[in-house]
Each structure stands twice: as C-alpha cells, then as structure tokens.
FIFI-221454 format. One record per atom (N, C-alpha, C): x negated, y, z negated. Coordinates in steps of 0.02 Angstrom, whole numbers, plus 50000, padded with zeros to 5 digits. Atoms other than C-alpha are relative to their C-alpha. Last residue first. Layout:
BEGIN
XYZ
...
This chain:
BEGIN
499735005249982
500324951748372
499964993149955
499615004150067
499724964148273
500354994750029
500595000450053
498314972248391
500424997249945
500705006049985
499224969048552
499905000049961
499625004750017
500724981648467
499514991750038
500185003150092
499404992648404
500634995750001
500415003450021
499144995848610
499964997749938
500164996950050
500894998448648
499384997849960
499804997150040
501714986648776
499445005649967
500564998950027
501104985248956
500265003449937
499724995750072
502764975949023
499215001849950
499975001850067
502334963449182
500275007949960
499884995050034
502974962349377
499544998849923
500015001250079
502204950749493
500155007449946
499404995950059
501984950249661
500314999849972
499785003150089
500634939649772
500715006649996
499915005450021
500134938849968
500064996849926
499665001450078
500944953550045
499794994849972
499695005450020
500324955850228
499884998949919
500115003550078
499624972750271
500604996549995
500884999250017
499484977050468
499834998049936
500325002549944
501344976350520
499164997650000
499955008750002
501674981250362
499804996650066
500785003750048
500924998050371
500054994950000
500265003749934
502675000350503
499265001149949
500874996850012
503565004150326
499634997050067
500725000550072
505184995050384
499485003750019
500584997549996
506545001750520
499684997149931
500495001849924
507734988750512
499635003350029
499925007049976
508874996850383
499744998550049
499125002349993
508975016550387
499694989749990
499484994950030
507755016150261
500115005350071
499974993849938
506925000550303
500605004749981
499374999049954
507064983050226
500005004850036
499855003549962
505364982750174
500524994650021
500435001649959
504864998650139
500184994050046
499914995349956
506405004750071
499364999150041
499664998849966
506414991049957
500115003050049
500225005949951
504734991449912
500814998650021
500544999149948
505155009549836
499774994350069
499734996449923
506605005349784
499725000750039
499425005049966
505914991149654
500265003150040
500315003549953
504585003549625
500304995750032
500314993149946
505825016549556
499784996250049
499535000849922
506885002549493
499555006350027
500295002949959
505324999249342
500545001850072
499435002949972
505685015049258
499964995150061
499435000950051
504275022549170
500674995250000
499434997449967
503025016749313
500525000449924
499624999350090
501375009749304
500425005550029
499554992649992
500955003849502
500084998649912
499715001050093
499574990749533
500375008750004
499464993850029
499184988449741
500174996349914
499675004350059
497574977349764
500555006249978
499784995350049
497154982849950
500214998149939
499485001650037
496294969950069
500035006149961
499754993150028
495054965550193
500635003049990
499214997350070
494614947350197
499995008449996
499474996649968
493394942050368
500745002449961
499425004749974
492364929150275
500785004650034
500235007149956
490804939650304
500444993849997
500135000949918
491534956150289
499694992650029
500745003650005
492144951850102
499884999850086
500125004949926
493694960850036
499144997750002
500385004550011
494374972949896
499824997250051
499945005249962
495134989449895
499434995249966
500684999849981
495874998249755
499984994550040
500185005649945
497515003149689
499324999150014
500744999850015
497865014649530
499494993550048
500385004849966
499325019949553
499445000049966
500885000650023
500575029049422
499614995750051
500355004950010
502385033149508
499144999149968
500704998949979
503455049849528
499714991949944
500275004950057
505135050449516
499464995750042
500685004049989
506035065349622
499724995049942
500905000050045
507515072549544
499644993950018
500554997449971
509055073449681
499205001249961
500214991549999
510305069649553
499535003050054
499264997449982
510685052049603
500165006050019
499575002750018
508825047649608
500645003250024
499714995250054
507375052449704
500544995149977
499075002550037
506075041949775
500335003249976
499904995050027
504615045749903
500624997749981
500104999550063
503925029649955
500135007249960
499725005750033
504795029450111
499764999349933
499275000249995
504135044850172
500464995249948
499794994150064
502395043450129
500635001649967
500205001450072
502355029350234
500015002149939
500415001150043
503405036850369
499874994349946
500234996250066
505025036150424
499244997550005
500365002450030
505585028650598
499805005549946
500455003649981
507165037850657
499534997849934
499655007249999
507905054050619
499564994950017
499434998050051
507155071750577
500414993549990
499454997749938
505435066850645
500745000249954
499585003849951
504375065350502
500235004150053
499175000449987
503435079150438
499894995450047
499734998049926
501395078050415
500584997149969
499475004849976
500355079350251
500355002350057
499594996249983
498415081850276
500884997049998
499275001250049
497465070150210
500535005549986
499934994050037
495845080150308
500514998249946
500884998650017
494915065850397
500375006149928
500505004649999
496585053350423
499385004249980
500724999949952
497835066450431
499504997349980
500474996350024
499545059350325
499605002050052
499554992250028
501215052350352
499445006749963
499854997750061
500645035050360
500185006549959
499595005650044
501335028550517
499755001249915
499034998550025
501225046150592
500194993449990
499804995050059
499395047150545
500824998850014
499935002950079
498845027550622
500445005949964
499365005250008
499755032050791
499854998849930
499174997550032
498835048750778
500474995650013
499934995850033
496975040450770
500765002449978
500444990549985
497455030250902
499995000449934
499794995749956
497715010850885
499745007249985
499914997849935
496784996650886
500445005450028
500464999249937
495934996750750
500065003050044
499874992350041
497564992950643
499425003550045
499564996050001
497344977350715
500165007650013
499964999849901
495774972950721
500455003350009
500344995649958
495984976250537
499975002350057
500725001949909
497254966750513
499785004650018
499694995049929
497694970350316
499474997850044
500475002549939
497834958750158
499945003050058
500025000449933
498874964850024
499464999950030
500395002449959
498984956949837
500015001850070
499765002149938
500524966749751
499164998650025
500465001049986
500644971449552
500114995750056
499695001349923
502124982049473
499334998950045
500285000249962
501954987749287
500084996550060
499755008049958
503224991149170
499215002750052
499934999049920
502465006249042
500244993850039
500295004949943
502525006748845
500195001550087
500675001449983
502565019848719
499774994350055
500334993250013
504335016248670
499364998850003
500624998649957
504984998548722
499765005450003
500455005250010
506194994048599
499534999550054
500374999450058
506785012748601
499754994149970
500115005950048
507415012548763
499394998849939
499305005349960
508035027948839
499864990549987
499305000150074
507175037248681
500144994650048
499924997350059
505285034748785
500544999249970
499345001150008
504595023148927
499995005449925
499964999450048
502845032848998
500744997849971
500175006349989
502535032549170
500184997049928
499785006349928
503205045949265
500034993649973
499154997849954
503515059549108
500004995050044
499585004350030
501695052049031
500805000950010
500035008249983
500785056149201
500524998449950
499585002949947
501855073549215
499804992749998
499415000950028
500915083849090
500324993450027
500154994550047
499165083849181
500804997149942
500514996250035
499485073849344
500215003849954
499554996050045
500795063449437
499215001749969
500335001350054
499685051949590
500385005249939
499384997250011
500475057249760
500204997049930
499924991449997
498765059049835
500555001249971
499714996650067
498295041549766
500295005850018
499595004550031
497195032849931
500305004849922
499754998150068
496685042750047
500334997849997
499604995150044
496585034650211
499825000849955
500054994949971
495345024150323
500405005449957
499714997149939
496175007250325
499865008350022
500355002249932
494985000650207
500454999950059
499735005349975
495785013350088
499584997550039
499915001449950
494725029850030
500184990650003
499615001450014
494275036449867
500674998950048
499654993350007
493135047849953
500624996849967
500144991549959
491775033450000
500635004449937
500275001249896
492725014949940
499965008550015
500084993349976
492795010949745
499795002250077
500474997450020
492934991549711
500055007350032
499854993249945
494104977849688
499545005549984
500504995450020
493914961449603
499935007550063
500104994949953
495434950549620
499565004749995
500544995050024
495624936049521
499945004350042
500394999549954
497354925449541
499635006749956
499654998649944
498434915149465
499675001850061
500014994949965
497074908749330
500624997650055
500005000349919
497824896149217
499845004950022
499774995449965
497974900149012
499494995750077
499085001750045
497834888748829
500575006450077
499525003949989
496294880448905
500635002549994
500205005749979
495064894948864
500174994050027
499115003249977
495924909748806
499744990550011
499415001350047
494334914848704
500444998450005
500215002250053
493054911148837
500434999049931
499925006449959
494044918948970
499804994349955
499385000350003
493784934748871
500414991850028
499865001450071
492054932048846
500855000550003
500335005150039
491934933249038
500004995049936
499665007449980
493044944849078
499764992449964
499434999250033
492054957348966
500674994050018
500085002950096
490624952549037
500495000349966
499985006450026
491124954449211
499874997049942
499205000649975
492104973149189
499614990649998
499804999150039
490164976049129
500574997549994
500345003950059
489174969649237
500215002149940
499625008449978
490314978249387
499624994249922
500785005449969
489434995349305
500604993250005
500525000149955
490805010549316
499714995450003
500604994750034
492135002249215
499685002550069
500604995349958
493714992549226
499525004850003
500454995350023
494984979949175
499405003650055
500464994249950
496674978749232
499335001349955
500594998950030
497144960349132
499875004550060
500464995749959
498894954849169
499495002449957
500454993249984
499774942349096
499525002650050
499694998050044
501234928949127
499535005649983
500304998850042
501214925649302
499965002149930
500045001850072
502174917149440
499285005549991
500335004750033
502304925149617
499935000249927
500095001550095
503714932849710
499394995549974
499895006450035
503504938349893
499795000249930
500425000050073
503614954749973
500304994349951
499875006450069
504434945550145
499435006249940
500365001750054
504264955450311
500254999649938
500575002249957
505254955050491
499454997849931
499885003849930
507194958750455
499354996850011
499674996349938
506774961250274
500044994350044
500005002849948
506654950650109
500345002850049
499594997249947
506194955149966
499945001950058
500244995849934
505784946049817
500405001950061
499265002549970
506264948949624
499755001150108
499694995149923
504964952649536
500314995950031
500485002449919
505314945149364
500175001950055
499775006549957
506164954749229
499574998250054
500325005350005
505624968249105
500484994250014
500164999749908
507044983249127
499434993950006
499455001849964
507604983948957
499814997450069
499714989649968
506154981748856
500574997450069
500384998749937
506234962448766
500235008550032
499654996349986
506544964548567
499735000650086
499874992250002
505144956048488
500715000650044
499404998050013
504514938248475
500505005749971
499984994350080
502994943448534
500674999549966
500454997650017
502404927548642
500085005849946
500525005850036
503894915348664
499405003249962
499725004850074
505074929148692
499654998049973
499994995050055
503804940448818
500194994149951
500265002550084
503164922748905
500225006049950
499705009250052
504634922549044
499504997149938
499095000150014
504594943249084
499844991249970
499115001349973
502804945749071
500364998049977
499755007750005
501394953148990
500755000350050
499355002350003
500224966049017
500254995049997
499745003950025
498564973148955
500834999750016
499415001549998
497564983949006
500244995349998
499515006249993
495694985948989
500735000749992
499175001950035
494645000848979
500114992750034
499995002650011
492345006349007
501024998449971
499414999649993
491905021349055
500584993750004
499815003749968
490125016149077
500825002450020
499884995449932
489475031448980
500384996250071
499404997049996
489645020048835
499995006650052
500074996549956
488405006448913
500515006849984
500345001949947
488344991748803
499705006150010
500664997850029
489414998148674
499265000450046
499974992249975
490744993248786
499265003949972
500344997949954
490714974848740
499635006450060
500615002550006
490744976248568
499754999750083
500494998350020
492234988448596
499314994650012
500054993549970
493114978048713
499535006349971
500255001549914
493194963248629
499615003950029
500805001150013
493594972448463
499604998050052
500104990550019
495354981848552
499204996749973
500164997249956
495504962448615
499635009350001
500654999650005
495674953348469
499895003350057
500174996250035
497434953648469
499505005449980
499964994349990
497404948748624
500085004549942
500534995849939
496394934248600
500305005550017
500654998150030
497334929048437
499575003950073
500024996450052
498994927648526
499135003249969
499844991549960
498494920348682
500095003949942
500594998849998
497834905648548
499985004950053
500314996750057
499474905248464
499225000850025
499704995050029
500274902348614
499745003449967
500044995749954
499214889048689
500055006249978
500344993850007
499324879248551
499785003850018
499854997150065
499584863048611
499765004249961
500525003050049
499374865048786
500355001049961
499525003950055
500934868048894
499484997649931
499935009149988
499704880948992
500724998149959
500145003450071
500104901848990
499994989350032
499575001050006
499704910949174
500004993349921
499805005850029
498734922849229
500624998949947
499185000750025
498254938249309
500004992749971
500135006150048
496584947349305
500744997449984
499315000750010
496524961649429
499944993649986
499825007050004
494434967149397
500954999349996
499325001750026
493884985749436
500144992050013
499805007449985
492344994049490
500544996749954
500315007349932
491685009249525
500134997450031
500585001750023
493005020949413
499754995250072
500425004649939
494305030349426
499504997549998
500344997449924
494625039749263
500014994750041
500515001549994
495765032549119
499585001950063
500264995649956
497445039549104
499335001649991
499794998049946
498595027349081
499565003750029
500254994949962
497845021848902
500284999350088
500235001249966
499065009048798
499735005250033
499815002449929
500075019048688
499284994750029
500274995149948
499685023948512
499934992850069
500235005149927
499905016148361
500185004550038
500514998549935
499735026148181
500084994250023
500515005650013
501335020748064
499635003050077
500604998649939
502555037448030
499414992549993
500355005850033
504185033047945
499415003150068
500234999150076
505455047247940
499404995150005
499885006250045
505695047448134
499755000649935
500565000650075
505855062148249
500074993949964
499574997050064
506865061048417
499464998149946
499655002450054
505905060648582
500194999649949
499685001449950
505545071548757
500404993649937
499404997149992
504835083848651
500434996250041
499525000550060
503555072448592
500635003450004
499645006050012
502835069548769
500484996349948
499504999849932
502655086848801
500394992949991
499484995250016
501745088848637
500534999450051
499895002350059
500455074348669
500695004449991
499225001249980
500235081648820
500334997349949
499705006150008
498365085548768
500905002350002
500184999750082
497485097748855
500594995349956
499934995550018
497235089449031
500135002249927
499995001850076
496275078249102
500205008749971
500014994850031
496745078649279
499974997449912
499534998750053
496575061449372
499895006349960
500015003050082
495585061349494
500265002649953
499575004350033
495725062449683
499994997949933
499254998649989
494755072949783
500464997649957
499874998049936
493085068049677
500535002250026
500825004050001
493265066649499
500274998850085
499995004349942
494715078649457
499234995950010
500214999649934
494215085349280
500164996050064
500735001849999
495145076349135
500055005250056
500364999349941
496625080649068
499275000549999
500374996050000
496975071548896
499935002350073
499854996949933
498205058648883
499725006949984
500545000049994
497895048248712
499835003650075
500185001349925
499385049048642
499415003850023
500424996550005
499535043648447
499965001650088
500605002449957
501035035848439
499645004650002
500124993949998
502305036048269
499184999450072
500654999149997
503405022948237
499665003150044
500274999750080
505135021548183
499024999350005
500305005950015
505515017148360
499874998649929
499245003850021
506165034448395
499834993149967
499755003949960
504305040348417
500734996849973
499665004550048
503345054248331
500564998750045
499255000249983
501895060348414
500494995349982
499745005149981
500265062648331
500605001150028
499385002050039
499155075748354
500444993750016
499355000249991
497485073248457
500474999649967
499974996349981
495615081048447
501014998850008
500204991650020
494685074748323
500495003550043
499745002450067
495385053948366
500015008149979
499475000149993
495065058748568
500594999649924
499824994749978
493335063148547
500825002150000
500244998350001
492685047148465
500615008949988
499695001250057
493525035248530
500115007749945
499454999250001
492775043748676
500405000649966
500044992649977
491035043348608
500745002350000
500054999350067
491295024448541
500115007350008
500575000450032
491905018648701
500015004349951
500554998749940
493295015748832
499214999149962
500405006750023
494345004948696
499375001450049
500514997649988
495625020948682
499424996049983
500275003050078
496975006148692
499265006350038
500275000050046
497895013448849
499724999049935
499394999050042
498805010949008
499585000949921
500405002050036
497285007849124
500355002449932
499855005550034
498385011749239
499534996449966
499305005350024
498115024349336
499904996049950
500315003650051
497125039249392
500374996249959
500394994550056
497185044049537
499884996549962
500604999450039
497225027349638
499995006949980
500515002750060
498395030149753
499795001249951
500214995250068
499825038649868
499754993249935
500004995050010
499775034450036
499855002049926
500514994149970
499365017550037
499815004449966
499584994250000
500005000050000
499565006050000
C-alpha cells in the first residue's frame, strides 16, 4: 500500500526506546486521566521531521488527549503503548501464533510481561539506536490470554473480495513491530524473545523491512504523506471514552504485499502518478478526474457520515531480495477506529464506484492480513 506512509507509526508505546528517552519523557510529561479508572501517562512528544517524512514531535499532547476524556478518582501510572516512535533503518513484522502445548498460555504471558525488561537490557546496547517494540494481540487469543473485557471493534480481518482482487485473511495471534536504527539490534531482541516463547508460539510470518532513500516505496513513491502529526496522531489512533475497556489502546491492521516490478516498469512516469495520485520526484498531489477511476490517494481518503475526515497511523516499509526476485511493501496501519481501515481496503478493493479498484493492485498482490488490539503498555506488564 502507498500513498500515505511510514511517518511515524506504530510503535504504539512502552517508552522501552532507551534509558535517555525514558529518561526525558518521565521529567517532562503530565498525566492524563482516563475513564477506565486509570490514569495514562502519554508519551507523544513532537519530534523534528526526520527527512521529508517524520513524525513531528511535538510539545506534549498529553493535554489534547485528556480533553477528549472524563476524570477518574483513582489514578494508577500506565501509559499507552508508543505510536510515535521515529522512522527508523530497520524494522522486524513478527506475527505469530499460540501452540496447544501445555502451557503455552502462561508462558506468552510471562514473555510479555517481561518484555518492557527485554527491551531495556537489550537497548542499553546502543541508546542512540532508537530502539521500540509493539505489541499486539488478537481477536481469538484476547479471552484466553488477558481475561479482560475484549475492545469493541477487535475481530478478525474479515476478507475482501472484489471483481478481480482478494485481501485475504490470515491466522495470527500476536504481533511484534520491533525497530531500531542498527538491524543487530531489532535481531537481538527477536532473538531472546523467541527464546522465551519457545514452543508455546508458531511463526506466521517474519518480515524484515528496511528504510529505502527519501522514505521511498520500491515502487518509487513517498511513502506516509498522509501520516496525522503533532496533536492529531493520538485523535487518529488513540481509542478513548467511546470505549472505555480499551482506553489507551490502538487496533492495528497488517497486509504482506508483493509488487510486479516489471510490471509497474512498464509504464510512463504519468500512468504510475495518476494511479497513485501523487508526482513521483516532487510528491506532488494531483486531482482526479471528476468521475471515473479514483486514485490511490483517493480511495484511501475516509470520511464519515458527517463529512469529518479520519486519518490513519502507517508505518509501512519495504522489504525484498533482488536475487530471488521478492519486492514487497509490509503495510501496518494503527487506527482509533478499526472501520476506517476496513473502508479503506474496501474501497480499494471493490472500487469506489464498484469495479473500479485501486489500479496499485494490479502490481501489489496481498499475501497475509491480520488484524490485532495494541493494548496499554502497563497492561503487557501485569498480565
């Protein structure tokens, strides 16, 4: 998927970047008090853009994000999962799936508990590394795993099926976005992590994805331009009052595509911009035609009933290997409201009128998708 990438996504937050950070972000942020009866610390700071495309760190939103919910007498420090972790290098999509072992359960349990230490010890390393992990779960182990209160909208992707292309369903029960500047880091951390699950979890699939020029697709585009910034990430991505057994948390929305190069190759310069709705050197945006085929850009632009726009978290990256001919995009969306994305790939691929689809598809084939629920990092840490 394209047009709008990788700012700065999903790395939903346990401030687990490093000691510095930790650090910076504890001195500097009020708490926000959450319907939930518990009180999140948010960790959404603008940052500097980092090349074209990076996430704004801005002064803390913390306040923006408390006005959006009701006070609570009972304050207990936890604090969101991090969202708004810089771009980085290199990036690992870590999905899997629970065994029937005996004791499976309880031994996903302990490893994510343990994960906020994980992560430190292994961060220490390098703390200029920039160093997060994310953490989601899915719809058929939530029960079994936190026996909690499932968030409303946490269900399995559901697939969908146009006149010409399929976004297909695949099993998984977590997700693991981790990611740093040094690749020897994102693998160590896997590593030992893999180590602690050990039998009681199945890989689905590994995906190692990596930073391309200008924050650029291997189709040539800017990737994120339509990325929410400053105030606005925890407004897009952020669940708050409208369900208060999922406060502080994000749905997430994860797609394996594969693209024909050759393909795609082969046509002009301005056949690729008016299928993604951009200018290829400048990411310039370009108008549709008033009827007819839509855009890329197009189609992923969502409003609701009201006409209010609803804006998505990416944090995509490519992956591939020129010498077995794989070049690929790892789409991950965090999203307050998972039907955004559920329209979104709707309208791609069914087609908004119907039977026009996203013509990107033609060129990227779908080969996973998987929803999960990135709760509340001090709700990993008590599991």
């Amino acid at each position: 998927m394209k047009s709008e990438r990788l700012l700065t996504p999903s790395t939903f937050g346990r401030r687990i970047l490093s000691a510095k950070s930790s650090r910076e972000y504890s001195s500097r942020l009020p708490y926000c008090k959450i319907p939930t009866a518990l009180t999140y610390r948010c960790p959404f700071n603008q940052q500097k853009p980092i090349g074209c495309h990076r996430r704004y760190n801005t002064a803390p939103y913390s306040h923006h994000f408390t006005s959006q919910v009701r006070m609570s007498s009972q304050r207990v420090p936890i604090e969101p999962q991090r969202v708004d972790a810089p771009l980085t290098q290199s990036a690992t999509f870590l999905v899997v799936s629970a065994t029937d072992k005996p004791g499976a359960i309880e031994t996903i349990r302990s490893a994510l508990s343990g994960l906020n230490s994980l992560a430190k010890n292994v961060s220490i390393r390098d703390l200029n590394a920039q160093f997060a992990c994310t953490v989601g779960i899915g719809s058929d182990i939530w029960d079994r795993l936190t026996n909690l209160p499932r968030p409303s909208e946490l269900r399995p992707f559901s697939e969908i099926r146009g006149k010409t292309h399929t976004a297909v369903s695949t099993p998984g029960d977590l997700l693991f976005h981790i990611r740093s500047e040094r690749r020897d880091i994102c693998f160590e951390f896997e590593r030992q992590l893999m180590d602690q699950l050990g039998d009681s979890i199945s890989v689905v699939d590994e995906t190692v994805g990596f930073r391309y020029f200008d924050v650029r697709d291997l189709l040539g585009f800017v990737d994120g331009t339509a990325n929410p910034v400053g105030p606005a990430v925890p407004e897009s991505v952020l669940i708050a009052e409208e369900d208060t057994s999922a406060s502080g948390g994000s749905y997430i929305v994860v797609q394996k595509y594969t693209h024909d190069l050759p393909g795609w190759k082969n046509l002009s310069t301005e056949e690729q911009e008016k299928i993604i709705g951009r200018t290829k050197i400048d990411n310039v945006e370009l108008d549709d035609a008033e009827s007819g085929q839509r855009s890329h850009k197009t189609l992923n632009t969502i409003e609701d009933e009201d006409g209010n726009e609803h804006d998505i978290l990416r944090d995509n990256m490519p992956f591939g290997s020129p010498g077995s001919g794989e070049f690929g995009t790892y789409f991950i969306g965090y999203t307050r409201h998972l039907w955004v994305i559920e329209k979104m790939l709707e309208r791609m691929f069914v087609g908004d009128p119907p039977g026009l689809h996203d013509r990107i598809l033609d060129f990227s084939k779908p080969l996973t998708g998987t929803t999960f629920y990135a709760p509340p990092a001090s709700l990993l840490d008590h599991l």
